[in-house]
C-alpha positions in Angstrom: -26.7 86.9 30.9 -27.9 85.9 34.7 -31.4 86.7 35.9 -31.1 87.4 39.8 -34.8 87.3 41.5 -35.4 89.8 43.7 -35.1 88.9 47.1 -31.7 87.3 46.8 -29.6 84.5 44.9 -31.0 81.6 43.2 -29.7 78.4 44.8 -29.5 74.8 42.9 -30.4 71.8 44.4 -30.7 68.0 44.1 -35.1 68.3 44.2 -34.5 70.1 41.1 -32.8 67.1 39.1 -34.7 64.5 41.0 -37.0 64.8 42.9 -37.3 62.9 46.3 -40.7 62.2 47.0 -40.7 60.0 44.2 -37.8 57.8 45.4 -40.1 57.3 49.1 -42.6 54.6 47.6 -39.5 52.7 46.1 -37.5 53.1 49.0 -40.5 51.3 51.6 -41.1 48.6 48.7 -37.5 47.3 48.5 -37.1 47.5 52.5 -40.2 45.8 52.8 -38.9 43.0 50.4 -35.7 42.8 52.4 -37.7 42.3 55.2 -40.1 39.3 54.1 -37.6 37.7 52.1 -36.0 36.1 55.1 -39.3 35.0 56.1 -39.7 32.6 53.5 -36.6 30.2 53.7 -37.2 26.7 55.3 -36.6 26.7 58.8 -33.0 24.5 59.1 -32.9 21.2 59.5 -33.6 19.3 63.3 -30.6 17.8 64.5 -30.5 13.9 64.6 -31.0 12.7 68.5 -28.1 12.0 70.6 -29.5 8.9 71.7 -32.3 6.8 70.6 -34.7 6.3 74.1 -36.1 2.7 72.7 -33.9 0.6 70.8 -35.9 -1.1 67.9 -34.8 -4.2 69.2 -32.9 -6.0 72.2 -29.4 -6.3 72.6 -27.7 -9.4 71.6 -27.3 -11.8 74.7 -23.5 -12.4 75.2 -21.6 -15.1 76.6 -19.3 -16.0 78.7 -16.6 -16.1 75.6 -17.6 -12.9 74.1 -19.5 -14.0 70.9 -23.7 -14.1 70.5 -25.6 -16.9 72.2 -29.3 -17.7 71.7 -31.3 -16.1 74.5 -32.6 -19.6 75.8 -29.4 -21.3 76.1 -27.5 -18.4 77.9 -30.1 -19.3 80.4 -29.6 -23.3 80.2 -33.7 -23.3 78.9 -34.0 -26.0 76.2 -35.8 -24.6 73.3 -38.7 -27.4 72.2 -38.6 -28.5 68.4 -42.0 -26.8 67.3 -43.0 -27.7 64.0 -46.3 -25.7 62.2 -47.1 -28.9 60.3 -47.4 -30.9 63.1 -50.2 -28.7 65.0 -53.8 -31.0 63.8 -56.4 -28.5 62.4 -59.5 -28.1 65.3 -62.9 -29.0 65.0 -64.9 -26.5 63.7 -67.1 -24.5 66.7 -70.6 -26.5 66.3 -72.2 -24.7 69.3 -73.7 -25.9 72.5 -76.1 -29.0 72.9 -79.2 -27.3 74.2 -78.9 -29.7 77.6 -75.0 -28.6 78.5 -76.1 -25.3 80.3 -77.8 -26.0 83.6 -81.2 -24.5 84.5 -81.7 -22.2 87.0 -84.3 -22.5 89.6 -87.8 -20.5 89.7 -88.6 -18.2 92.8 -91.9 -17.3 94.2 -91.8 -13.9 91.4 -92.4 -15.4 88.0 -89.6 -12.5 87.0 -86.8 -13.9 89.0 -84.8 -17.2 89.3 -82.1 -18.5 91.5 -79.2 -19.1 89.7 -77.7 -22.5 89.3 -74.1 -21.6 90.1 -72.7 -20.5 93.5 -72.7 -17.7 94.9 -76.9 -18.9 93.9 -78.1 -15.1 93.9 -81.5 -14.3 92.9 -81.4 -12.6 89.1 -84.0 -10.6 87.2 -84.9 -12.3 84.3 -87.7 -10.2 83.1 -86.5 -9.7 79.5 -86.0 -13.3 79.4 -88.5 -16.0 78.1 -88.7 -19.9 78.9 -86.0 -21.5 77.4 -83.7 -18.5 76.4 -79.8 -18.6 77.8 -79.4 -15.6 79.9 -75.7 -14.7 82.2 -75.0 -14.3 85.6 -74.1 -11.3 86.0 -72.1 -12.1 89.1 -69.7 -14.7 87.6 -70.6 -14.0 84.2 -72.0 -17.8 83.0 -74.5 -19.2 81.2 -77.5 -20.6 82.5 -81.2 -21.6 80.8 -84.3 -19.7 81.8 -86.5 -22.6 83.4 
């Protein structure tokens, strides 16, 4: 036997088997997924350069024949035989005598002295004492304080 409520007939629908607002949480997690996802592979790979703008090293010279020369003879230059075991070892830097630099000259101010090479300017030497090396500043060499 059918119960009819009053008011009209009973009608059947989906909500009743399952309902939908439980499928709305599911529905914004997966589409969210879907749209992340994507954002997580490696961007691809940059394509090698048509050209390369500096060549790691120069072109081989070519002569008039076609095949390889040796840059200094495709120019008629005579490379010189240089041999590392004939090059004598130097004398070790011993520093200057204390008579090779010249001594400047005194001026009337016991702070300043004339400077023994040309252009000759007059150079404050204030910071200096008797005997110290000091530069010219103007042609940068070394002179004695007198």
């Amino acid at each position: 036997e059918h119960r009819v409520a009053a008011g009209g007939p009973v009608e059947y629908s989906r909500s009743e088997n399952r309902p939908t607002h439980m499928l709305k949480p599911y529905v914004l997690a997966v589409a969210a997924a879907l749209l992340v996802l994507p954002s997580c592979t490696p961007p691809p790979p940059v394509p090698p350069p048509r050209f390369t703008p500096n060549p790691p090293y120069a072109p081989d010279i070519v002569g008039p024949d076609g095949q390889a020369t040796d840059p200094d003879q495709a120019y008629g230059f005579d490379r010189p035989d240089v041999r590392d075991d004939l090059v004598e070892p130097s004398a070790p830097d011993t520093g200057n005598p204390a008579g090779e630099y010249p001594t400047a000259t005194r001026t009337g101010n016991p702070n300043e002295v004339v400077s023994p090479y040309p252009p000759h300017k007059v150079i404050d030497v204030s910071d200096f004492g008797s005997g110290q090396l000091a530069r010219d500043p103007w042609n940068n060499k070394i002179f004695r304080i007198p």
